[in-house]
C-alpha positions in Angstrom: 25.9 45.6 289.9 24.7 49.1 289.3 27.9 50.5 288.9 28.9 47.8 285.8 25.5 48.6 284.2 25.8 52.2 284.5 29.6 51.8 282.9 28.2 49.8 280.3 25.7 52.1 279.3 28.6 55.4 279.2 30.9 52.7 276.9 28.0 52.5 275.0 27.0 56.0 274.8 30.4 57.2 274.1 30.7 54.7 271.5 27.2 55.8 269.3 29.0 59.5 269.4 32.0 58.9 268.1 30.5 58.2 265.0 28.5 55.3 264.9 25.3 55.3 263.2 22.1 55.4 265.5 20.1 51.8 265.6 16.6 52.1 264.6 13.7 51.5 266.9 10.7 49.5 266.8 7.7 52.3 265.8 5.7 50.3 268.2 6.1 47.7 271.2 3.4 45.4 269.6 5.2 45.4 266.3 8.3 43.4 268.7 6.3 41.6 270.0 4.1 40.2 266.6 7.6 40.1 265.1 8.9 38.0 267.4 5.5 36.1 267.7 6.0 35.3 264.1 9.7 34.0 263.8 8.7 31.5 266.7 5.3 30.4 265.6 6.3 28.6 261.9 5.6 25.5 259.8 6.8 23.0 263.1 4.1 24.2 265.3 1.3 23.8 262.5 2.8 19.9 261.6 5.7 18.1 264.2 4.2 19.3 267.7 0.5 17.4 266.4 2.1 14.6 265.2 5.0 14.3 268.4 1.3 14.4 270.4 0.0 11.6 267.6 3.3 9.6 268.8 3.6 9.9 272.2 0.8 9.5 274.0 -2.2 12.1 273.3 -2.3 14.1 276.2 0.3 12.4 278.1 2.8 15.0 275.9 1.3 18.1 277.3 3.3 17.4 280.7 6.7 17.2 279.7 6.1 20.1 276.9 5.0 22.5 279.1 7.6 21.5 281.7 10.0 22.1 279.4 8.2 25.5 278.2 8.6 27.2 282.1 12.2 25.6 283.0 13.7 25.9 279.4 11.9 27.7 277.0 10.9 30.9 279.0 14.7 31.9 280.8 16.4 31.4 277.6 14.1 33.7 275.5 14.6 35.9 278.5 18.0 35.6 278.1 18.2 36.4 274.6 15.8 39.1 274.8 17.9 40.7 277.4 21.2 40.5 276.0 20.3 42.3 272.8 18.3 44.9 274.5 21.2 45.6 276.7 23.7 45.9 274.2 21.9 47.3 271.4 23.7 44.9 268.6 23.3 41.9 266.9 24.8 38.4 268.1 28.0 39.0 267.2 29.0 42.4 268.5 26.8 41.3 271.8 28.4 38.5 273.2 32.0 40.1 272.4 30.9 43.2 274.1 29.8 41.1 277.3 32.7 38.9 276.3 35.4 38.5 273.9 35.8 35.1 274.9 32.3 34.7 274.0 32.4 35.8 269.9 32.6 32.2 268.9 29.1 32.1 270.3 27.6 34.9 268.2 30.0 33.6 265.2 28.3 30.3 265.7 24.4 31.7 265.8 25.5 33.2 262.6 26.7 29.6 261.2 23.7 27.7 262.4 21.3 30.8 261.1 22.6 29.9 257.9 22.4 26.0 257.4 19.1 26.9 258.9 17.9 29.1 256.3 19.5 26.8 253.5 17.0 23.9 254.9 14.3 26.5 255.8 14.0 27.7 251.8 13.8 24.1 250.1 10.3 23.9 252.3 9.1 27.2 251.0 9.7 26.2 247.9 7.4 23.0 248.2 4.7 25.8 249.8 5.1 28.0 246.2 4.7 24.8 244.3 1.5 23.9 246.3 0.6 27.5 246.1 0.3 27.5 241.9 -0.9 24.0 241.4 -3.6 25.5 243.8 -4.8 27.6 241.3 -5.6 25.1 239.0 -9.0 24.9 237.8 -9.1 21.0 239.5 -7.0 20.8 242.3 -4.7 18.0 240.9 -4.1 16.3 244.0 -8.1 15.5 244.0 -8.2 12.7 241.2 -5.9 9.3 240.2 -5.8 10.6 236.3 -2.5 12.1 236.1 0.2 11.8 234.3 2.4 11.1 237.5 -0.5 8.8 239.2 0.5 5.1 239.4 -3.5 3.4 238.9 -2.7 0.3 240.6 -1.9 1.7 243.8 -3.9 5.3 243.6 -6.5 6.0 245.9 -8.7 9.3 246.1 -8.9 8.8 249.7 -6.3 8.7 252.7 -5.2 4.8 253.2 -2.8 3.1 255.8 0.2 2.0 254.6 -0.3 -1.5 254.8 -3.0 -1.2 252.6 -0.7 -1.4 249.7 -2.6 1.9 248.6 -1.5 5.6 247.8 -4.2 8.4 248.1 -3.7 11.1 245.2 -2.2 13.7 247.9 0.2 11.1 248.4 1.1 10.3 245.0 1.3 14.4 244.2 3.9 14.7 247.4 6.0 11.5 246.3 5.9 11.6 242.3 4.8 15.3 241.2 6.6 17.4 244.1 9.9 15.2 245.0 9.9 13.3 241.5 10.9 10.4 244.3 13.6 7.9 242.3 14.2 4.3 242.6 17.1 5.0 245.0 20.3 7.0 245.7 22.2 6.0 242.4 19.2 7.4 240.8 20.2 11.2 241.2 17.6 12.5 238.3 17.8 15.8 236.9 17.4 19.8 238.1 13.8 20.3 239.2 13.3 23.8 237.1 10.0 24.6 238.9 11.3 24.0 242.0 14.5 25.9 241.2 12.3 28.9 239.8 10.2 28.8 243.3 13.7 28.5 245.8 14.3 31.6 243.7 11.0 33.4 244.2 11.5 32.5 248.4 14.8 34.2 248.5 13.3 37.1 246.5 10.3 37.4 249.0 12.4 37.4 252.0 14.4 40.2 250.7 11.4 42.3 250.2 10.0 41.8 253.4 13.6 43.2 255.3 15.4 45.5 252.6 14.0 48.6 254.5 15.3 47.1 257.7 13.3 46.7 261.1 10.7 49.9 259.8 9.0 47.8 257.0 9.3 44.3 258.9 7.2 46.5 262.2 4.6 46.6 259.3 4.8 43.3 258.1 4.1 41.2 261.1 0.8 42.7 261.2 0.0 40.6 258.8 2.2 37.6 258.6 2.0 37.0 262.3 -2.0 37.1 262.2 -3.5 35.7 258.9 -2.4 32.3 260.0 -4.6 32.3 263.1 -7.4 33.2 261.0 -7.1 30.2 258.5 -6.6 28.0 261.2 -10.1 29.2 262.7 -12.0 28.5 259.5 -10.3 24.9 259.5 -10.6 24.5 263.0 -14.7 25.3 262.5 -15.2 23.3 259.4 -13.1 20.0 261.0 -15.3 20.2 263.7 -18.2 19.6 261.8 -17.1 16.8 260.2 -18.6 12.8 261.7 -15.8 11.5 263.7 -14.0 14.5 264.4 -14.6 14.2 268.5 -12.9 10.9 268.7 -10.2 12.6 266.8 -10.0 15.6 269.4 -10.9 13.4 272.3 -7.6 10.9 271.1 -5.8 14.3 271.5 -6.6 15.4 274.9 -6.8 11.5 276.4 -3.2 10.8 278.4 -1.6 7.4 277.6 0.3 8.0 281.1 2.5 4.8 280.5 4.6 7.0 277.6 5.6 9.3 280.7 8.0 6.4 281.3 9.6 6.7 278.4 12.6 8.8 277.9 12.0 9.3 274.3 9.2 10.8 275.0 11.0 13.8 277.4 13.8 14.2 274.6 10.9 14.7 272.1 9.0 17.4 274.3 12.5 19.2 274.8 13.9 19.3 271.2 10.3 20.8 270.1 10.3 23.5 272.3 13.6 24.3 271.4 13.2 24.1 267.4 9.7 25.7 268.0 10.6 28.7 269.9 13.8 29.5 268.0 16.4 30.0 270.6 20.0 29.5 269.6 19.9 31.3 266.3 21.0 35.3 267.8 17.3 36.1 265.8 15.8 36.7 269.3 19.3 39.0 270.5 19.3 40.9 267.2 15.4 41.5 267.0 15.3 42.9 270.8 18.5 44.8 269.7 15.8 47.5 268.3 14.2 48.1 271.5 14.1 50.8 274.1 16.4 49.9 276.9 12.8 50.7 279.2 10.9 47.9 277.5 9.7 45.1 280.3 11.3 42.5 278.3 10.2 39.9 280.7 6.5 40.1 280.0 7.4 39.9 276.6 9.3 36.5 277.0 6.2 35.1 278.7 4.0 36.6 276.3 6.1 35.0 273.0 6.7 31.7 274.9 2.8 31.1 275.5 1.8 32.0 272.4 3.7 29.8 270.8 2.9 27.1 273.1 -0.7 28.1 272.7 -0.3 27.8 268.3 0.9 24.0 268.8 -2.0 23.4 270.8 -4.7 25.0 268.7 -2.9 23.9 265.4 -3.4 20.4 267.1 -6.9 20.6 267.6 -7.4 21.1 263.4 -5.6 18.1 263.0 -6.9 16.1 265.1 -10.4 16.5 264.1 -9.6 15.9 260.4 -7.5 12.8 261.7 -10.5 11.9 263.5 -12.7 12.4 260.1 -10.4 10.0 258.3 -10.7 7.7 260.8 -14.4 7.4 260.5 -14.6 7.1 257.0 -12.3 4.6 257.2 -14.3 2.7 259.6 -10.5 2.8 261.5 -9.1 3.8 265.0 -7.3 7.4 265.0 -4.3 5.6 266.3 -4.4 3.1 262.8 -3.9 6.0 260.7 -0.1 7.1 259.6 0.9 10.3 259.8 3.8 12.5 260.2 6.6 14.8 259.6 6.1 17.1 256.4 3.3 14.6 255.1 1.4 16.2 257.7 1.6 20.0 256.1 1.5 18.4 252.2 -0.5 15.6 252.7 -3.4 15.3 255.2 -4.3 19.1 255.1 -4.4 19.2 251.3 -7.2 15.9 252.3 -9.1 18.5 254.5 -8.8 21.1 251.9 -9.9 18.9 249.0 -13.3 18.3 250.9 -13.9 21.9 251.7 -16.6 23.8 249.1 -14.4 25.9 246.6 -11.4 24.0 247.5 -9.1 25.9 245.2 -9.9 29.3 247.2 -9.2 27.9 250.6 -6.1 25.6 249.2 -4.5 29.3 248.2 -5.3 30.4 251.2 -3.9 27.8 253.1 -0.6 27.6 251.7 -0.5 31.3 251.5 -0.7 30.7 255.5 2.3 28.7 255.4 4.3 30.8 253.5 3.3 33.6 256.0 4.7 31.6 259.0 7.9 30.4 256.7 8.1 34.5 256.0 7.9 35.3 259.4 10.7 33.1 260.6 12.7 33.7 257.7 12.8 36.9 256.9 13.8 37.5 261.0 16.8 34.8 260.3 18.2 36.5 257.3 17.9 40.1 258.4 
């Protein structure tokens, strides 16, 4: 084993003087580990893992999750960690250098990176849109007088569906954002806003990675840590709201039943996985920029926990303003209907509406989100 290491490393020597340019470095071991902090932290741990908890049984998720975060989770950031590190390249050039039978493998990171990223920039450009209404003078998602409102069904509070009723967050998501039509032969027309905002993402992300792993080090300072500050200043003002402890407390309670339900093991599994961010070559190629010294191991931990740890806390926001709704409602959390991206465009922008100076903490709460989208992104494209 040391022998094949140590011939590994002369290939690899020899190979950087004949005329290969030098890799850059990481300035600092923090800045790998906020980077890679913020590419595995994004916009699923803030609405899916809450709402998968929501779904499946309150507490009764947090077992099969974090099994799945110590068997799964944890070795394969390890592994990915370790292979860039070790060879110095991105996914491609990696796996063919530990095997050429193995270049499909980086080939296909490359491939999944980009149907990925083509999926990854339609939701930034909802987070732009969000972003400018935000700083309109009334947030417009706050009333039932607008042009795309439908009065007969428009609510200015969150309903259940069977109500027959729409709150205006709803109605902003379904007939201002999406322009929803009657159905699949109904393709409508380009979506120029939108169009101009898919634009502006791409532009973003290349500013935050033309000047390559230097100026991305500097980034992460702030994209991987202003979202943990919003989500304090939710978390606090939630708390305070009446009903919010039967919201929290229908987060940590265990339905221990769902445990017997398959469904609910596939769910914890494909979260980690989607959450974390393995499988793309991001983790190979960011690692790629570190000193072969580095104790890569306690940085696996250290990424996998804190991402674990995001989900959790994210949960705890949402759960008290579910819990909030619930009371005004005079309903049970579990009545309520929530999920997927209405989680992120629908119920929050219900918290923020509520907040005082809503159109200052709406800003920046969907500058938050476009943080997290930026820090995942701008790791996948570079």
């Amino acid at each position: 084993m040391q022998s094949g290491k140590g011939d590994y490393l002369s290939v690899a020597t020899a190979a950087e003087q004949g005329g290969q340019p030098q890799r850059g470095t990481w300035s600092r071991r923090i800045e790998f580990v906020l980077a890679s902090i913020g590419y595995a932290v994004g916009l699923s741990n803030i609405w899916r893992f809450p709402y998968l908890c929501y779904r499946n049984g309150g507490g009764a998720f947090f077992i099969p999750y974090f099994i799945m975060v110590f068997l799964c989770a944890m070795p394969m950031v390890y592994l990915e960690f370790s292979i860039g590190q070790l060879t110095q390249r991105g996914p491609v050039q990696a796996f063919t250098q530990l095997c050429p039978l193995l270049k499909g493998v980086g080939l296909g990171t490359v491939v999944v990176s980009f149907i990925f990223i083509g999926y990854f920039n339609t939701l930034m450009s909802w987070i732009l849109f969000y972003l400018f209404s935000s700083l309109s003078p009334t947030l417009p998602w706050q009333s039932c007088n607008n042009t795309w409102n439908i009065p007969d069904t428009c609510s200015v509070a969150y309903t259940i569906n069977d109500t027959g009723k729409e709150s205006a967050s709803q109605q902003f998501f379904k007939y201002r954002l999406l322009e929803i039509s009657e159905g699949i032969e109904d393709m409508g027309g380009v979506r120029w806003e939108l169009l101009g905002c898919l634009a502006l993402a791409g532009v973003l992300e290349y500013l935050s990675i033309f000047k390559g792993v230097q100026l991305t080090g500097k980034v992460v300072y702030f994209t991987a840590l202003f979202p943990y500050t919003i989500l304090s200043i939710l978390l606090v003002f939630t708390a305070r709201l009446p009903g919010s402890a039967d919201g929290v407390l229908f987060f940590l309670t265990p339905k221990w039943h769902k445990l017997l339900e398959i469904q609910v093991w596939i769910d914890a599994l494909s979260q980690i996985f989607f959450s974390i961010g393995v499988g793309f070559g991001v983790m190979v190629s960011m690692s790629s920029y570190n000193n072969r010294n580095y104790n890569i191991l306690r940085d696996s931990v250290i990424v996998a926990c804190a991402n674990s740890a995001t989900s959790v806390f994210a949960g705890f926001v949402v759960f008290s303003a579910l819990g909030s709704m619930a009371h005004q409602q005079n309903l049970t959390v579990d009545a309520l209907a929530v999920g997927g991206p209405g989680l992120a465009f629908v119920v929050y922008p219900e918290i923020l509406s509520a907040m005082p100076v809503p159109q200052l903490w709406a800003v920046l709460f969907f500058i938050m989100l476009l943080c997290l989208g930026l820090g995942s992104q701008e790791h996948t494209t570079g």
